[in-house]
VOZATOR-746908 format. One line per field, with one value per residue (C-alpha): residue in three letters; residue number from 0; x, y, z. Coordinates in pm, whole numbers, padded with zeros to 5 digits. Layout:
<pts>
aa <- c(Ala,...)
i <- c(NUM,...)
xx <- c(X,...)
yy <- c(Y,...)
zz <- c(Z,...)
</pts>
This chain:
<pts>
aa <- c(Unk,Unk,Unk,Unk,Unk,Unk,Unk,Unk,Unk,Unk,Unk,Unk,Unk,Unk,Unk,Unk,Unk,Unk,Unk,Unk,Unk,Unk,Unk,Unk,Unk,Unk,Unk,Unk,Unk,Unk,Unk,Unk,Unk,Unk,Unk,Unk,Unk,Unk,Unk,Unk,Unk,Unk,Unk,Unk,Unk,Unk,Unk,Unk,Unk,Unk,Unk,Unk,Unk,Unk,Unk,Unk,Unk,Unk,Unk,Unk,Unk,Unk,Unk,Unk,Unk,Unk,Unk,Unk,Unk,Unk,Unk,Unk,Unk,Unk,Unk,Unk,Unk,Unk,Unk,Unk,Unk,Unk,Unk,Unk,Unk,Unk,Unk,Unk,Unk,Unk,Unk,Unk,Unk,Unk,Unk,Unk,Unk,Unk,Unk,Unk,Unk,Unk,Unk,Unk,Unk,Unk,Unk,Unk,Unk,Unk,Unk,Unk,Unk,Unk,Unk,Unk,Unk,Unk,Unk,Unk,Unk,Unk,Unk,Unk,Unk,Unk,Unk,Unk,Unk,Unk,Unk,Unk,Unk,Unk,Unk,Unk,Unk,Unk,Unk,Unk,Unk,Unk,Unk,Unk,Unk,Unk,Unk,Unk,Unk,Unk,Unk,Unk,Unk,Unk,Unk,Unk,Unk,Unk,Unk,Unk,Unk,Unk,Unk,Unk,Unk,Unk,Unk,Unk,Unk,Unk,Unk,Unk,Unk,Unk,Unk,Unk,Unk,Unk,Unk,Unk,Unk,Unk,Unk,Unk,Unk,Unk,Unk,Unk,Unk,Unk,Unk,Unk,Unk,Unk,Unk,Unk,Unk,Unk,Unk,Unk,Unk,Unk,Unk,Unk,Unk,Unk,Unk,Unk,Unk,Unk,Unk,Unk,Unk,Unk,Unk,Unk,Unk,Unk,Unk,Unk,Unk,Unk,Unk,Unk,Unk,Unk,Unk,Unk,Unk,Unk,Unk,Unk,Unk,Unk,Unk,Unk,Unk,Unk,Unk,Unk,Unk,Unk,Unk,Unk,Unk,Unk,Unk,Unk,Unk,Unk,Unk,Unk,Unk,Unk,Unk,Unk,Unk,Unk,Unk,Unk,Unk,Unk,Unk,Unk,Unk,Unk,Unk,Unk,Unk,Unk,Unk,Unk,Unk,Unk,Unk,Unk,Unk,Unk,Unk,Unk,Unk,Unk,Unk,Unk,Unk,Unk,Unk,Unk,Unk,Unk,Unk,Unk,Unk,Unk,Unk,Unk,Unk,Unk,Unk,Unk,Unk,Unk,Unk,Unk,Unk,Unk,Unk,Unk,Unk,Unk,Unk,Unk,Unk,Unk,Unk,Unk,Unk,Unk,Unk,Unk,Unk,Unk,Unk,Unk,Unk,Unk,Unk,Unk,Unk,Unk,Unk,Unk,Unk,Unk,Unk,Unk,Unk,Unk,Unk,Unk,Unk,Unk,Unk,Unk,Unk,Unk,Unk,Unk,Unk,Unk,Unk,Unk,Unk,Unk,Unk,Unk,Unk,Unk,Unk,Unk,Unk,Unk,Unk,Unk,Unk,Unk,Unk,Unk,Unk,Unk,Unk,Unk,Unk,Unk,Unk,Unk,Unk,Unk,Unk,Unk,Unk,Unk,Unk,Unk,Unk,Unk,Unk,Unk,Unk,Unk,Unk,Unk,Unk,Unk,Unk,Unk,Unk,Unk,Unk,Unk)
i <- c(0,1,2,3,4,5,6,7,8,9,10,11,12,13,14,15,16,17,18,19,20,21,22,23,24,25,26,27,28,29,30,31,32,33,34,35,36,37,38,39,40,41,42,43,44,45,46,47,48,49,50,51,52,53,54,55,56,57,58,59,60,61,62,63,64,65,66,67,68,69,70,71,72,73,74,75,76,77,78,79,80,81,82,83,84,85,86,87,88,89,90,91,92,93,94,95,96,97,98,99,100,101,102,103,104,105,106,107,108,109,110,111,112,113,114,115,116,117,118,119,120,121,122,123,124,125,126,127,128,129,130,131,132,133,134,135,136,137,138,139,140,141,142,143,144,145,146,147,148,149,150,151,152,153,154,155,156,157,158,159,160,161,162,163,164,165,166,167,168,169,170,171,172,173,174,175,176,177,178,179,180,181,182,183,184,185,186,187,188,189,190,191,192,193,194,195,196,197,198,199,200,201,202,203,204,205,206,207,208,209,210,211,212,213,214,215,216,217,218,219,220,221,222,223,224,225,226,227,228,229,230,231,232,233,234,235,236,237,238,239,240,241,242,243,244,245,246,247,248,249,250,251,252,253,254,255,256,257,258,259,260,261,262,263,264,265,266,267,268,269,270,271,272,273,274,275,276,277,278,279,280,281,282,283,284,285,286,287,288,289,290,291,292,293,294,295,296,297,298,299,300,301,302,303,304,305,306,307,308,309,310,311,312,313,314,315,316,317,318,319,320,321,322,323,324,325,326,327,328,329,330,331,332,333,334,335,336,337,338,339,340,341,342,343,344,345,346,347,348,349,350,351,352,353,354,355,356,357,358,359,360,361,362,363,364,365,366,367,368,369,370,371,372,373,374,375,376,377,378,379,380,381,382,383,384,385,386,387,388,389,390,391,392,393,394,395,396,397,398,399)
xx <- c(-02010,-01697,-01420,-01019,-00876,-00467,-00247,00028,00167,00291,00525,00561,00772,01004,00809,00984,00910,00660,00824,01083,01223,01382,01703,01657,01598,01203,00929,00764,00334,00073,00075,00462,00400,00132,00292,00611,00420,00133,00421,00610,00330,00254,00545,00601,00262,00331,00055,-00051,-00289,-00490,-00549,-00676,-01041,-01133,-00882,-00973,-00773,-00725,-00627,-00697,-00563,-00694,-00967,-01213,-01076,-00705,-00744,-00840,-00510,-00317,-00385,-00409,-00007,-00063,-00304,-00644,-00794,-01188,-01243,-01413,-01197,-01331,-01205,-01179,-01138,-01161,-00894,-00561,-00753,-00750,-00491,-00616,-00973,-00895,-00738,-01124,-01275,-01089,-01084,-01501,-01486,-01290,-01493,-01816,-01748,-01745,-01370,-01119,-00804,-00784,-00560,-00559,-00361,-00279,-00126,-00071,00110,00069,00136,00441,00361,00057,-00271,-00517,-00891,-00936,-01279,-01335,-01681,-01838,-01827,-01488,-01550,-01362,-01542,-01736,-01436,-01282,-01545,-01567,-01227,-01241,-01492,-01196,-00897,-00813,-00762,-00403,-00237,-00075,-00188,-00563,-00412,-00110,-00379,-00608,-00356,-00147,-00417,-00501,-00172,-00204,-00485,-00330,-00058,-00287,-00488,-00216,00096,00234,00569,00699,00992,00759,00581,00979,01080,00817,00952,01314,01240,01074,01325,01581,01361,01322,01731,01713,01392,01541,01159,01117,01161,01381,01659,01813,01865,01818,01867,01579,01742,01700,01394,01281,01505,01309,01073,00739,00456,00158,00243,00361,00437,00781,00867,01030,00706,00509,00467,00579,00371,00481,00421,00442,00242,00164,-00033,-00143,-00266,-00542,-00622,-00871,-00821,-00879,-00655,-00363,-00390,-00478,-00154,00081,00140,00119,00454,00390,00082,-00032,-00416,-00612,-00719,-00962,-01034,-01263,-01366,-01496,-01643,-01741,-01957,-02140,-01892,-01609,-01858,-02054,-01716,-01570,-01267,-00966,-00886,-01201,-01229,-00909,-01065,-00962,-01330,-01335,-00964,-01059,-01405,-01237,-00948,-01227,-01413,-01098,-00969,-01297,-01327,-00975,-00977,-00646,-00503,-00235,-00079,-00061,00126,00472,00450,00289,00190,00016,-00098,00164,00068,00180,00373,00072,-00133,00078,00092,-00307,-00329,-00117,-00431,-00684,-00499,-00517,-00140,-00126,-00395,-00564,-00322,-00021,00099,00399,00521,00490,00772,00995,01039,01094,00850,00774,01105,01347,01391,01070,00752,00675,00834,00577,00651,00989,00899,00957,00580,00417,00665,00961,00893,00626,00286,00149,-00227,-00359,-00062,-00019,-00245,-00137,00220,00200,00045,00348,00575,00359,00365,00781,00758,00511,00722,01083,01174,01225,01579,01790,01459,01290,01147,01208,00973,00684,00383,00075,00079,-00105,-00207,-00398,-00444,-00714,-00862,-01059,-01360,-01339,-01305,-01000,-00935,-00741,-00611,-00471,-00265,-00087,00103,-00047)
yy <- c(07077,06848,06945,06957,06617,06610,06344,06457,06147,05813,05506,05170,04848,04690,04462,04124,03756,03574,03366,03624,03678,03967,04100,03822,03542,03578,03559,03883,03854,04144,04243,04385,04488,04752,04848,04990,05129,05327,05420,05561,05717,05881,05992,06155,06352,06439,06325,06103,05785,05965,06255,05975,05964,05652,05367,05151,04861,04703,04322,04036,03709,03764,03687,03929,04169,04152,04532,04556,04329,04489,04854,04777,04766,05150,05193,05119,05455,05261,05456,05285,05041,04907,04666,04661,04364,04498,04211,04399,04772,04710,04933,05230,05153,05229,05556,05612,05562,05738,06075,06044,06082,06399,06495,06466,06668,06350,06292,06540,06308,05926,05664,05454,05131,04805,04486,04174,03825,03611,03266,03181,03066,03223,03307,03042,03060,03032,02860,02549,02520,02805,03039,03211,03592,03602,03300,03532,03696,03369,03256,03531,03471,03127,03195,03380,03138,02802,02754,02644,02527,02867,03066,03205,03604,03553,03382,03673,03920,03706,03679,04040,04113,03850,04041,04364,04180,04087,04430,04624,04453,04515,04274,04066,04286,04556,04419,04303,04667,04755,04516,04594,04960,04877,04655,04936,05206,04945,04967,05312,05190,05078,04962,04716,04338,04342,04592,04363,04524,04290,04316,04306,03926,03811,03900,03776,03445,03409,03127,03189,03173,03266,03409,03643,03688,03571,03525,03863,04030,03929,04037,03857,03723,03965,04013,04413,04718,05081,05355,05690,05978,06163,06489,06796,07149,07298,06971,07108,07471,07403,07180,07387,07071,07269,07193,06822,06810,06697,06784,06508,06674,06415,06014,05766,05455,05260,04890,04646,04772,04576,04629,04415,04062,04184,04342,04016,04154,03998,04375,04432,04151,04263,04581,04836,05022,05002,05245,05440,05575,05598,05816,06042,06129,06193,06433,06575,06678,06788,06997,06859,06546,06330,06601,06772,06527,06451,06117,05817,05527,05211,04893,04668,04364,04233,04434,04397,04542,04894,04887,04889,05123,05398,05394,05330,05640,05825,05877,05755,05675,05377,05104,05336,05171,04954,05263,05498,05251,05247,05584,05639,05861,05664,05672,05934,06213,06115,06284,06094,05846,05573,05332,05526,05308,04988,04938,04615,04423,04516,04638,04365,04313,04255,04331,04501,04722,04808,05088,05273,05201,05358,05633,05711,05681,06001,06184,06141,06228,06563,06654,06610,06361,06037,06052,05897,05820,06155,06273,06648,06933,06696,06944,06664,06300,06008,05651,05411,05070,04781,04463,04235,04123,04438,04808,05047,05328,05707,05913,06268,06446,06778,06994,07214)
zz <- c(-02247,-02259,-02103,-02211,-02071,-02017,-01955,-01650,-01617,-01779,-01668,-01793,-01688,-01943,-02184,-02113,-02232,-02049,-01730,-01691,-01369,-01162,-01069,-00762,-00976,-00879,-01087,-01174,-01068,-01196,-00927,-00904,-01297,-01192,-00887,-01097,-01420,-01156,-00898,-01234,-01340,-01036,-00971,-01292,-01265,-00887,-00799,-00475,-00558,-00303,-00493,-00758,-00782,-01020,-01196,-01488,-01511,-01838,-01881,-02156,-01959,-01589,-01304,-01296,-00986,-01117,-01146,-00780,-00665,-00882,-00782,-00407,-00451,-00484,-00200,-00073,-00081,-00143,-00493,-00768,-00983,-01275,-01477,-01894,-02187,-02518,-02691,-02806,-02753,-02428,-02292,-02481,-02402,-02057,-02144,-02358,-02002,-01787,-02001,-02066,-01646,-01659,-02009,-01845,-01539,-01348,-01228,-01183,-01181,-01310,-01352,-01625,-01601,-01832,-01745,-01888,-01738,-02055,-02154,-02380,-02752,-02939,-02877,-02829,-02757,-02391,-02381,-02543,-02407,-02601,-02916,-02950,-02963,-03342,-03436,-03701,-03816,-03889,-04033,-04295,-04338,-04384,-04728,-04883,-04766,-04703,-04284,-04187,-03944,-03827,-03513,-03616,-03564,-03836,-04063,-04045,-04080,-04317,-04501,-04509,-04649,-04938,-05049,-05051,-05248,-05482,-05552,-05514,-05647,-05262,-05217,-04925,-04910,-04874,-04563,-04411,-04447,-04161,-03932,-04015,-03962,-03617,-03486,-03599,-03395,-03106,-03029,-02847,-02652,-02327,-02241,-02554,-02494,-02844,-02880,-03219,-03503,-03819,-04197,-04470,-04537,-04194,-04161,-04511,-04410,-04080,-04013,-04233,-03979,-04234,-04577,-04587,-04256,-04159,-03749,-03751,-03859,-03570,-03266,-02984,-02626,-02389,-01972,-01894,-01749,-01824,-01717,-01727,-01492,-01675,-01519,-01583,-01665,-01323,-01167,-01393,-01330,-00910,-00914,-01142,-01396,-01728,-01749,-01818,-01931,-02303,-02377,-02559,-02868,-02971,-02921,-03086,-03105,-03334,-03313,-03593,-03897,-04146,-04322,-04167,-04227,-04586,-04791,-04815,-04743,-04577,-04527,-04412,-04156,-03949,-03893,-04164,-04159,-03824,-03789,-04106,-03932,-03646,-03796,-03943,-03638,-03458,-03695,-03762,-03375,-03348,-03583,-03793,-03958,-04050,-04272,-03927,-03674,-03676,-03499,-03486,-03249,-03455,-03448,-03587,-03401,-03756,-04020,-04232,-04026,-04039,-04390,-04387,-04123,-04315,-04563,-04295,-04121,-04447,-04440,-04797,-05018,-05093,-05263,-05145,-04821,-05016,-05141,-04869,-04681,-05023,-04994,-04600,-04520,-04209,-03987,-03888,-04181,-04365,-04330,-03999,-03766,-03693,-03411,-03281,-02991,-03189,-03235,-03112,-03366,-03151,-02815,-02724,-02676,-02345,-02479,-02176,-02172,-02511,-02581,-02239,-02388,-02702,-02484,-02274,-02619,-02737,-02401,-02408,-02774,-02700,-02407,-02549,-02302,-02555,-02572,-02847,-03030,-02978,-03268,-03384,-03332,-03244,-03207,-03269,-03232,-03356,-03163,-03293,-03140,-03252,-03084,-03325,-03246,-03199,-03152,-03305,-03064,-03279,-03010,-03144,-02868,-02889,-02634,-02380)
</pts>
């Protein structure tokens, strides 16, 4: 029988641009990075890294024991590290880990942790030797789009936006209004590596990367950390943290379907199926949905990519996405705030980290602790974070 799976504590570093250095002029390692987001962690749990049992480390752009190095800057207590890749669902893929140990009666107390030191400019493929792991994605892509120049991500997501432009009648403006509602979100979020705010204009007026996807609607290369101390029923009540704890109502995920190659699909290829199914079986377990949350961590590596994920989500039918952000049901007053972090657009992206970001964001959020961005009577929470190649992760959280 599973068992209830909390999370006690969360801390992240600031997401900053790659190269950046410290207060000393020095430049910031991995190392350093998970040092401060597991000692933050910890300490908001109050817990020990002795009293921690098993870590997953997640990381895209790293040797393969940069999860041992990292967390020996905690301790070296000899428990079992492993280490975790999963593309952009990295970060939450560790979380997945870490709370089927507790689940399954085989952990008591975990730490989760996701880093990233990343190299400025886009993603490239880091193996020219050998099939890229996308290469069928772009590849079905490539059947329903002419290739360009641009960075391969923007093209699939561009891309995935054109076609929602085109079945739906969706607009560019419609698409800039995500990112100028993130950015906006992302100035109370002393943790974000942008804290501009910028008009619909500006944004529009940025430089176009991949129709329709202007700079401003991207998000950027980012170095950070975060992490999270997952913990079982019997931890909490031995060690008196019901206070701070937020039970894990339910957590999928999903990897690529037939679907995403046969639909020919732009939509499709960028991993729409994959977060819808995962959606379902998380709300199915948890008993509630998207009707029932008040807040919302996704995806926007692009701004396309949160329009489709409000359908995918199923907060807004199919074809609905362009106007559920006319009519601002999706920041502060509306019917939810997505990304009051600043979302991926606006805060940063340091892959590894991401998912255990958006993690901490929630916890805050569930806990009352998010400050100027805190959201009002949060009761439920949403996070959803996808990798392509691929696997979409739902998380549902509520209080204790």
């Amino acid at each position: 029988m599973s068992q209830n799976v909390y999370v006690v504590g969360v801390g992240m570093t600031p997401f900053r641009k790659p190269g950046s250095v410290d207060a000393q002029g020095d430049d910031v390692d991995y190392p350093q990075l998970v040092r401060e987001a597991g000692r933050a962690a910890l300490a908001d749990a109050g817990v020990e890294y002795a009293q921690i049992e098993q870590a997953i480390a997640g990381y895209v752009y790293g040797d393969s024991t940069s999860g041992q190095r990292g967390l020996y800057e905690l301790g070296l207590t000899g428990i079992p590290i492993s280490n975790v890749n999963n593309n952009c669902s990295t970060g939450s893929t560790a979380l997945f880990l870490g709370r089927q140990l507790i689940a399954g009666g085989l952990a008591d107390c975990v730490l989760a942790v996701g880093f990233e030191k990343m190299q400025k400019g886009s993603l490239t493929m880091a193996f020219g030797d050998r099939e890229p792991p996308l290469m069928r994605h772009l590849a079905a892509q490539a059947e329903l789009y002419e290739p360009t120049t641009a960075p391969y991500a923007a093209q699939l997501f561009g891309n995935a936006g054109r076609e929602h432009m085109t079945q739906y009648g969706t607009t560019a403006e419609q698409f800039a209004r995500i990112a100028e509602k993130n950015h906006r979100h992302s100035a109370n979020n002393p943790y974000a590596q942008f804290q501009d705010v910028y008009t619909l204009d500006q944004i529009l007026e940025s430089k176009m990367i991949s129709e329709p996807l202007t700079k401003l609607q991207c998000s950027p290369t980012s170095d950070g950390s975060a992490a999270a101390v997952l913990a079982s029923e019997r931890f909490v009540d031995q060690h008196g943290l019901g206070d701070r704890a937020v039970r894990i109502a339910a957590q999928h995920m999903v990897t690529d379907t037939p679907a995403t190659f046969e639909d020919r699909s732009a939509i499709s290829v960028v991993g729409a199926d994959m977060t819808r199914l995962a959606a379902r079986k998380a709300y199915d377990t948890a008993g509630f949905g998207p009707q029932d949350v008040q807040v919302v961590e996704l995806h926007d590596c692009f701004s396309t990519n949160e329009l489709l994920s409000y359908e995918a989500l199923g907060l807004c039918g199919e074809g609905e996405g362009g106007s559920l952000i006319d009519s601002g049901a999706t920041t502060y007053g509306g019917r939810w705030v997505v990304n009051p972090s600043g979302g991926l657009i606006s805060k940063g992206h340091p892959l590894g980290a991401t998912g255990l970001a958006q993690c901490a964001e929630l916890t805050w959020q569930l806990r009352g602790q998010a400050g100027p961005r805190q959201v009002d009577g949060v009761r439920a929470a949403l996070q959803h974070n996808i990798g392509l190649g691929g696997a979409a992760v739902v998380t549902l959280y509520t209080r204790a």
